[in-house]
N, C-alpha and C positions, 0 to 999 in steps of 0.2 A: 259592281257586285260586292264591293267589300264595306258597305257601309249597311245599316240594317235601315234605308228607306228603300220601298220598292225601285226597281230599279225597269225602266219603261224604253219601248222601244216601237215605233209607230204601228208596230204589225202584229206587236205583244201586249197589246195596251185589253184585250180580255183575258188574256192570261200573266199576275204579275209574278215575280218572284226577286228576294229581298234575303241578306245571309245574317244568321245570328249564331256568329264564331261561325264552327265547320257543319253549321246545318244551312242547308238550304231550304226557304219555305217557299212552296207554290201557292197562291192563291188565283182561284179563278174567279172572273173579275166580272161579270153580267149580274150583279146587286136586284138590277131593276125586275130583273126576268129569273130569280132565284137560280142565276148561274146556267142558267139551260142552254145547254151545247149549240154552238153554229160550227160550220166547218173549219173556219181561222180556227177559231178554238182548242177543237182536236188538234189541228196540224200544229201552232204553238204549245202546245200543251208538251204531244209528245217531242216535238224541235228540243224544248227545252228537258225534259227527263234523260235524252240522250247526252246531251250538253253538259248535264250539272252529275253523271252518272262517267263521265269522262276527265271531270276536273278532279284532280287530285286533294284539293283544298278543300272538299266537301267530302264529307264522313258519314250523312245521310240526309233523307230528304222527307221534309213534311207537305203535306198537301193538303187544304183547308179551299173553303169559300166565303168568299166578301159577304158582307149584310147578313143575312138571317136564316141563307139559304147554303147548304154544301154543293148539290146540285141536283136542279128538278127536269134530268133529261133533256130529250133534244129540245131546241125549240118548234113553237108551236107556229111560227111562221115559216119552217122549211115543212113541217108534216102538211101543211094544208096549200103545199103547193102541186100534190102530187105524188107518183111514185118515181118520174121520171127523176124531179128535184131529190126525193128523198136517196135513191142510190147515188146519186151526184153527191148526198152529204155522209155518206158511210166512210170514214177513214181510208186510207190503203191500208192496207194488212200489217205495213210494219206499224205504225200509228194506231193501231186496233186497244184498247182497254189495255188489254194483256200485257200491254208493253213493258208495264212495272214489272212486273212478275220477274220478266229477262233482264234485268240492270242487276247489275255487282252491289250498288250498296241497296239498305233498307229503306222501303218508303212505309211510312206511319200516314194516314188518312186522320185529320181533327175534323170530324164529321159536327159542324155547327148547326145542322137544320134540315131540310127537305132534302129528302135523296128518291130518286124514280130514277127507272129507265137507264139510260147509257150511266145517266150517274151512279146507278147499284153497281154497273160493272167498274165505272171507277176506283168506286169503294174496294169493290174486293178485288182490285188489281193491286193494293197496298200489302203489305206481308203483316203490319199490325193495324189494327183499328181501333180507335177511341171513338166515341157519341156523346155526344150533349144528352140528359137526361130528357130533353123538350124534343127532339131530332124525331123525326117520323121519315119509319125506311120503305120503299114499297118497287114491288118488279112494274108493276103497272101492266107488262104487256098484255095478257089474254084479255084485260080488261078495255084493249086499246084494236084489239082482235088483229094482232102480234105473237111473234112467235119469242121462243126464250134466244134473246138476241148476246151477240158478242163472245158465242160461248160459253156463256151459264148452263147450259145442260151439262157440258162437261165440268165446268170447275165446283158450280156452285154443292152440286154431292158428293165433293172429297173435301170440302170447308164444313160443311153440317151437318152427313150423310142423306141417304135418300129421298127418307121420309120428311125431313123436313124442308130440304129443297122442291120436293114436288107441293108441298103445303103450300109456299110461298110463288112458285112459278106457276100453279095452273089457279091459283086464288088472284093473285095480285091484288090480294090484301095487304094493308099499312100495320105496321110494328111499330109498337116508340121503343126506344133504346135498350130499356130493359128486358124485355123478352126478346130483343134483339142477343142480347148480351148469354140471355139461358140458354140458347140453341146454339150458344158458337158462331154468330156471323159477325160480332163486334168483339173483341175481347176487355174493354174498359168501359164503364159510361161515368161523366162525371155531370157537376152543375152543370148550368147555362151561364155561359160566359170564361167558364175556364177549361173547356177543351184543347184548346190548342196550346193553351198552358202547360199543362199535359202532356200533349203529345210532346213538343217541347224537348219538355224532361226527360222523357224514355228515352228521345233521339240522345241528346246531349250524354246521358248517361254509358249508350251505346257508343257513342263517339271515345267519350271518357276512358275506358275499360276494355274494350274488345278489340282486338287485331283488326284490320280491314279485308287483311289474308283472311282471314278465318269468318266473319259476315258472309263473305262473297263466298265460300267454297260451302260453306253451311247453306246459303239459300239455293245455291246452284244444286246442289245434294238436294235438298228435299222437294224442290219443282223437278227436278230429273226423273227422281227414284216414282215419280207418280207414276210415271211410263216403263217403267223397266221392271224385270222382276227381282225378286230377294235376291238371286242368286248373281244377278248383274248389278244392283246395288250392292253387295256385299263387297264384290270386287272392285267396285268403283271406291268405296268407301275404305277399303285396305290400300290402296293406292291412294290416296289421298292422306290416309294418315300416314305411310312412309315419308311420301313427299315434308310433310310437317314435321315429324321428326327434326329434319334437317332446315328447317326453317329458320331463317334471322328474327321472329317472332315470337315461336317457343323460346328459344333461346333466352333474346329479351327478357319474356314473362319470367322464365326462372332466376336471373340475373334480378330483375325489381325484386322477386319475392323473397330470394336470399338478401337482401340490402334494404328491404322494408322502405320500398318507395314505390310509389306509381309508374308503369310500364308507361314507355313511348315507342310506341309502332310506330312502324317507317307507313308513309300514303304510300298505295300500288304503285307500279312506275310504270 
């Protein structure tokens, strides 16, 4: 993993991932089938976010898809086998979408092309999202006579609010990027072809700049504080900035900034 060609393993070989410096980039690897989820899939997928969410030499994590497609849902040869096949391919729960969401560093989504289905929720399992201007985003399910899977009823109306999460979940009408971008469910769109370019960048930059202490207790705060009220946020959020106070981090950053050079955070241990 320390060279930036994908790096393959017999069982990882639909899911790759390849490091450029302390980013790690996942690419999900079904080109032919616009990426469309089989069970290996999910189960490497999330194998590896825990993995690269664990290793210290990694500062964040991009997540992209091969060929022309980000990802166009489950495949269409587990849905027409049945229902019995189909809960055979639903994740276990700790592998569920959401899984990004609970990892310490950031994961950035370079949305290159078609996104349906489990793939929406991939997307918005990311904490930033970028879009290819060409990208068409869509829930697909009522259309599929589905329900709003993965937990998108919960998450997807505190990313856009209500009204526009029930536009999209009971439409399962397609967005291109742009109107994706006005409503809050993407927060960048750039050309075609330089999405992950992109994203990239913002990782890198994050890597660059920001304590690793402080990504992880920031993301952990604001997925937390969804469930809690002001008053148990408040307290969480005072305790934690004590904690930093005393931190070898602050520290650090005021050390760089009186000496006019670039901070180097310590990786978590």
């Amino acid at each position: 993993m320390g060279s930036n060609r994908p790096a393959r393993e017999p069982s990882d070989e639909v899911v790759l991932v390849h490091r450029e410096h302390a980013i790690a980039v996942i690419t999900l690897n079904r080109p032919h089938a616009l990426n469309a989820v089989t069970l290996d899939m999910a189960t490497s997928y999330a194998r590896l976010l825990r993995t690269l969410d664990a290793d210290p030499q990694v500062g964040a994590i991009v997540v992209t898809g091969a060929g022309r497609g980000f990802c166009a849902g489950a495949d269409l040869g587990v849905l027409n086998q049945g229902a019995e096949a189909i809960r055979s391919f639903v994740p276990s729960e700790q592998d569920l979408p959401d899984l990004a969401l609970r990892l310490t560093k950031p994961v950035i989504a370079a949305v290159n092309g078609p996104v349906a289905g489990i793939g929406f929720a991939y997307m918005l399992g990311s904490d930033i999202r970028y879009a290819a201007r060409d990208a068409r985003i869509s829930t697909t399910f009522p259309r599929m006579g589905l329900v709003a899977e993965y937990g998108l009823s919960w998450l997807l109306p505190r990313l856009i609010g209500t009204p526009w999460a029930l536009d999209l979940l009971l439409s399962g009408r397609t967005l291109d990027a742009d109107e994706a971008a006005r409503i809050g469910l993407v927060h960048h769109v750039t050309e075609p072809g330089e999405v992950l370019t992109a994203a990239l960048a913002h990782a890198k930059d994050l890597v660059a700049h920001c304590a690793p202490s402080s990504l992880a207790a920031i993301k952990s705060q604001v997925y937390g504080d969804l469930d809690r009220t002001w008053k148990a946020a408040l307290a969480n959020t005072l305790r934690l900035m004590d904690n930093s106070f005393v931190g070898a981090d602050f520290a650090e950053a005021l050390d760089a900034r009186s000496k006019n050079r670039p901070p180097v955070f310590r990786a978590p241990e």
